[in-house]
PAZAPA-4460 file (N, C-alpha, C; in steps of 0.05 Angstrom, whole numbers, plus 32768, in hexadecimal, padded with zeros to 4 digits):
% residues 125
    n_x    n_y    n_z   ca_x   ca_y   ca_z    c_x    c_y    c_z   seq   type   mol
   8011   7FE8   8000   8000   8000   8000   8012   8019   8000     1      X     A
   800C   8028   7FF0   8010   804A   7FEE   801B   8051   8012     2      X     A
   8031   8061   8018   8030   8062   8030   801B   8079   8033     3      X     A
   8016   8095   801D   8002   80A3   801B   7FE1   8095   8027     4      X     A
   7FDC   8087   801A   7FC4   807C   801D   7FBF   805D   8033     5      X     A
   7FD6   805E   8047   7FD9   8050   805B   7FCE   805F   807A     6      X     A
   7FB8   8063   807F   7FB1   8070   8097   7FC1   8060   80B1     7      X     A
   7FCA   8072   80C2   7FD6   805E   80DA   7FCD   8074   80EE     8      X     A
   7FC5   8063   8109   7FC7   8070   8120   7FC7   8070   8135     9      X     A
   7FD9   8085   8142   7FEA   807B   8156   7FE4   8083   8176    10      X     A
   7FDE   806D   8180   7FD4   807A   8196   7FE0   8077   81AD    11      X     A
   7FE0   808C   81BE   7FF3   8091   81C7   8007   80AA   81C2    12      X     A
   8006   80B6   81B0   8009   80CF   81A7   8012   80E8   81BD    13      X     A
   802D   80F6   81AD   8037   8109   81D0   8042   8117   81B8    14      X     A
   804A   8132   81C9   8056   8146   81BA   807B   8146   81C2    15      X     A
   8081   8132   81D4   8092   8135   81E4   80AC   8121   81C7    16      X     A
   80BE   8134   81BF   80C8   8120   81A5   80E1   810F   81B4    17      X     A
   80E6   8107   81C3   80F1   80F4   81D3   80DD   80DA   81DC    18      X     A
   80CE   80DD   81DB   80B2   80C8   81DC   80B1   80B8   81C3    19      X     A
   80B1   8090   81C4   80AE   8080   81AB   8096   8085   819D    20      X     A
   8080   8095   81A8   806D   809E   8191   8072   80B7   8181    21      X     A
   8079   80C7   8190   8081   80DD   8180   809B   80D9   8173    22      X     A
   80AB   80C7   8171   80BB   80C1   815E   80BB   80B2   8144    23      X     A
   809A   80A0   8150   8097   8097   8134   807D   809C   8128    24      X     A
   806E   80B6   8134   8063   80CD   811F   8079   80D3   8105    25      X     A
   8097   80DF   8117   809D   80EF   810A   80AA   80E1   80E8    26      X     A
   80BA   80C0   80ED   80BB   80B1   80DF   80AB   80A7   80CA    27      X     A
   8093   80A6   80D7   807D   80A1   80C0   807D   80BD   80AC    28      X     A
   8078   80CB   80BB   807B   80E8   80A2   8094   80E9   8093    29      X     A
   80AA   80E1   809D   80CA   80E2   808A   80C2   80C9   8075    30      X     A
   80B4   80B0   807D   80AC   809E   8067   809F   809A   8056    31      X     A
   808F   80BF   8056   807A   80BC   8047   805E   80BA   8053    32      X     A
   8051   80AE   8066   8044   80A5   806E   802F   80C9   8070    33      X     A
   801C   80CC   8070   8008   80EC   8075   7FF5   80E4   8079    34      X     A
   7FE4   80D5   807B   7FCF   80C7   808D   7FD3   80C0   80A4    35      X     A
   7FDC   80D1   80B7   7FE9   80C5   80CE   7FD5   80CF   80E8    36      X     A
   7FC5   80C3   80FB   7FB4   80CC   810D   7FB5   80C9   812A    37      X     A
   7FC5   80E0   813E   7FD5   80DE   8155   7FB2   80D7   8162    38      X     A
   7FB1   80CC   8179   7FA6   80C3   818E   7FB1   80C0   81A8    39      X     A
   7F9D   80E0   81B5   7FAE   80E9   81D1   7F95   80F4   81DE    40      X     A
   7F88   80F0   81F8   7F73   80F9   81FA   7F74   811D   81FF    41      X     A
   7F90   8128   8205   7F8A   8148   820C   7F9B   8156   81F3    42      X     A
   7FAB   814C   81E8   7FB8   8161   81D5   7F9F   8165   81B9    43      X     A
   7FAF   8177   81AF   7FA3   8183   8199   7FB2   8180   8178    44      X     A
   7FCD   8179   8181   7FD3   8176   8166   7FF4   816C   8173    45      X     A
   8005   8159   8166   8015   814C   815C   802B   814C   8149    46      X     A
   8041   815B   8149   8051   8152   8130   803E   816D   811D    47      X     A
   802E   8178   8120   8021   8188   8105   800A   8183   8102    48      X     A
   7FFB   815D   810D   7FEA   8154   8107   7FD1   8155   8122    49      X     A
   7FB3   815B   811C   7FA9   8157   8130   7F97   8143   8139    50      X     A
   7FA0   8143   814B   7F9B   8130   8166   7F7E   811C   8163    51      X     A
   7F70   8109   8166   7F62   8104   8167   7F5D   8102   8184    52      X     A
   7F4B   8100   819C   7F4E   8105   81B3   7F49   80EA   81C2    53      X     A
   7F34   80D7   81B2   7F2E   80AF   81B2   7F34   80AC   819A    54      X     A
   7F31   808D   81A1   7F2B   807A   8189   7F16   808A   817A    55      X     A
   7EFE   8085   8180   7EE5   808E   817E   7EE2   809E   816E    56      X     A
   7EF6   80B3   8169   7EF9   80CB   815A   7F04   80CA   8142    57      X     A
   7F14   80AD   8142   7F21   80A8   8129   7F0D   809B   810E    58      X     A
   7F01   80A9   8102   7EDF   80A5   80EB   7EF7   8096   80CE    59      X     A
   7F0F   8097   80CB   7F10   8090   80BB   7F13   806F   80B8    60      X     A
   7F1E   805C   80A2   7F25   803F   80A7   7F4B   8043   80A5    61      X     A
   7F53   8037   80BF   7F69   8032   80C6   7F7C   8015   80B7    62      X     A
   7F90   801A   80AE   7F9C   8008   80AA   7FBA   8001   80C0    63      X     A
   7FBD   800F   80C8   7FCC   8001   80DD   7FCC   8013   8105    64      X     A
   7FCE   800B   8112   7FC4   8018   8127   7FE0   8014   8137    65      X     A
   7FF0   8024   8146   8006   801D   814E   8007   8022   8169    66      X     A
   8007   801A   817D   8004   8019   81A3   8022   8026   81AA    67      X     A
   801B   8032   81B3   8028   804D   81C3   8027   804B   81E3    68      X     A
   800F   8044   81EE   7FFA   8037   8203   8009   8023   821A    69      X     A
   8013   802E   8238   8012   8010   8243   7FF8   8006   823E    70      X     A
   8009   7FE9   8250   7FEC   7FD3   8251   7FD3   7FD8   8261    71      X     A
   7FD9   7FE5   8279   7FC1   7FEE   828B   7FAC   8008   827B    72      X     A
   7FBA   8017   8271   7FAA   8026   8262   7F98   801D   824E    73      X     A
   7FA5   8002   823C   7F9C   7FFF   8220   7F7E   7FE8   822D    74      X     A
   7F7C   7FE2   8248   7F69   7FCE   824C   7F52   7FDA   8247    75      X     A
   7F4A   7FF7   8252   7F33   8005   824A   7F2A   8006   8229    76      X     A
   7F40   800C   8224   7F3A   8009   820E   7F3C   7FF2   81F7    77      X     A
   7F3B   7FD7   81FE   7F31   7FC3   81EE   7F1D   7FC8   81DD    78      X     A
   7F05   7FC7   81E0   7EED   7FD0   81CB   7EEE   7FE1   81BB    79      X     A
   7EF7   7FF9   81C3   7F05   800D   81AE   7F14   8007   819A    80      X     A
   7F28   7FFB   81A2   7F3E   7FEF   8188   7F32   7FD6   8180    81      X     A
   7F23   7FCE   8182   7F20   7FB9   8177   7F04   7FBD   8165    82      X     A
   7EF0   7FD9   816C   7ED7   7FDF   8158   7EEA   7FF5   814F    83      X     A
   7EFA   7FFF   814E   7F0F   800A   813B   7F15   7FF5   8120    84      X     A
   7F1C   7FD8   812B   7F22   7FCD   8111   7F2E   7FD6   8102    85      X     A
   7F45   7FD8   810C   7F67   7FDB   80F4   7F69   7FC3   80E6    86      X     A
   7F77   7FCF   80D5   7F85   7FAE   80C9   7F9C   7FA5   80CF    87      X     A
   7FA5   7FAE   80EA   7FBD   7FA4   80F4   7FC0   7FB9   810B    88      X     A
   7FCF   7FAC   8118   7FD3   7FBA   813A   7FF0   7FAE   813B    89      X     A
   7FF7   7FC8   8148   801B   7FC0   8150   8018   7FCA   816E    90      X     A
   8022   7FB2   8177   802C   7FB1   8194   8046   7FC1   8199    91      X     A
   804C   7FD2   8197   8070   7FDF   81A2   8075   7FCE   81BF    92      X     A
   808E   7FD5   81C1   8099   7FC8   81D9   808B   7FD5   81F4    93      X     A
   8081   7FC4   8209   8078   7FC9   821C   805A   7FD0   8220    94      X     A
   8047   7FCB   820A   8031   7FCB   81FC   8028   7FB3   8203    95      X     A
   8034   7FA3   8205   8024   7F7F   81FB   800F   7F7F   8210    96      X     A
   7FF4   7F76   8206   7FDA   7F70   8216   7FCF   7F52   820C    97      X     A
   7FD4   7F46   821D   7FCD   7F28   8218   7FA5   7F1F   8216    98      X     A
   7F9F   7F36   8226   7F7D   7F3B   822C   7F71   7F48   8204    99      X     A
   7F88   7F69   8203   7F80   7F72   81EB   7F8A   7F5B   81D0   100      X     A
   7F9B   7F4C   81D7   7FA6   7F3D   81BE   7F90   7F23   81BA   101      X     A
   7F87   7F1E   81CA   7F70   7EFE   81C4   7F58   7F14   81BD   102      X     A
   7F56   7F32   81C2   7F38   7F3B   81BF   7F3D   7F40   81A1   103      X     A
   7F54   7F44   8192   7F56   7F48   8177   7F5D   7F35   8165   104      X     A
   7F66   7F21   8172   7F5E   7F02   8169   7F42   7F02   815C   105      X     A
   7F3B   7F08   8176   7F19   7EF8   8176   7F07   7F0C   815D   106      X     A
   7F11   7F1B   815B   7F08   7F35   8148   7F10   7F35   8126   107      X     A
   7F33   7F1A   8125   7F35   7F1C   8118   7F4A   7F2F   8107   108      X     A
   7F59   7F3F   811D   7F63   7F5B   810B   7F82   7F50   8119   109      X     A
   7F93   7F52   8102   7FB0   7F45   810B   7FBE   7F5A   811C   110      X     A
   7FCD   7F50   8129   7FDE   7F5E   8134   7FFA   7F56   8136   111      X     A
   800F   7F65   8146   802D   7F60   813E   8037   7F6A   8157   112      X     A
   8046   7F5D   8169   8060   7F6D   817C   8076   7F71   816A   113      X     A
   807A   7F8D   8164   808F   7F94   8161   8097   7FB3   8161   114      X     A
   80AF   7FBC   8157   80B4   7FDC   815D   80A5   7FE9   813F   115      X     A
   8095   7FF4   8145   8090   8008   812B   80A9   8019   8121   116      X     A
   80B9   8024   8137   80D4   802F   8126   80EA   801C   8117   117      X     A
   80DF   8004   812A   80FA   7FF0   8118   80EA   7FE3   80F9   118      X     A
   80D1   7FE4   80F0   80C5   7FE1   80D9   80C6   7FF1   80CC   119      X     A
   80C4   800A   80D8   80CA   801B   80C3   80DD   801B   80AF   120      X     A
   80F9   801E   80C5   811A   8022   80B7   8119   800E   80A7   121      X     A
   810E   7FF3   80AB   811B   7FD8   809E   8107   7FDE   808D   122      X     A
   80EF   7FF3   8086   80E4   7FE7   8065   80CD   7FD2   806E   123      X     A
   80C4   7FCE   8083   80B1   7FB0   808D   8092   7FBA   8094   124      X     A
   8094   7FD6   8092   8077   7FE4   809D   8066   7FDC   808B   125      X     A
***
């Protein structure tokens, strides 16, 4: 797929560019990538881009969704990501939810542990 016409989004989203989300906002944009949709419940905009504040808020269809999120946070939001329906979920390191990973099983929508910055560099996104 077009990285143009690849929606991804990342939740977990910070303005802080020392932060693994706000580093691989900023990667996705050096790769091309402009469909890019930060998910942060109080900011307003991201990297240039603005903010979606939930899931909930995200109206378009996602093709890849990338966790930003510890695990205690992301439990609330199971249902969300999962009536989101990405076509793929990336676990980053320290992400892994064994509760959210059987609920997207069960849903059907693949997922992956791995680093979104290290897919990037290698060409694997």
């Amino acid at each position: 797929m077009n990285p143009t016409e690849h929606h991804v989004v990342v939740l977990g989203a910070t303005n802080k560019p020392e932060r693994y989300a706000n580093q691989a906002i900023r990667l996705l944009q050096e790769k091309g990538y402009s469909n890019i949709t930060p998910v942060h419940p109080k900011l307003a905009e991201s990297e240039g881009l603005p903010v979606a504040n939930t899931l909930a808020d995200v109206k378009q269809p996602v093709d890849t969704l990338t966790l930003y999120v510890g695990t205690a946070r992301l439990a609330p939001m199971t249902d969300a990501i999962v009536a989101l329906h990405p076509g793929r979920v990336i676990f980053n390191p320290g992400t892994e939810s064994m509760p959210l990973q059987k609920a997207l099983d069960q849903a059907g929508i693949p997922w992956e542990e791995a680093c979104t910055l290290v897919v990037l560099r290698t060409g694997q996104f």
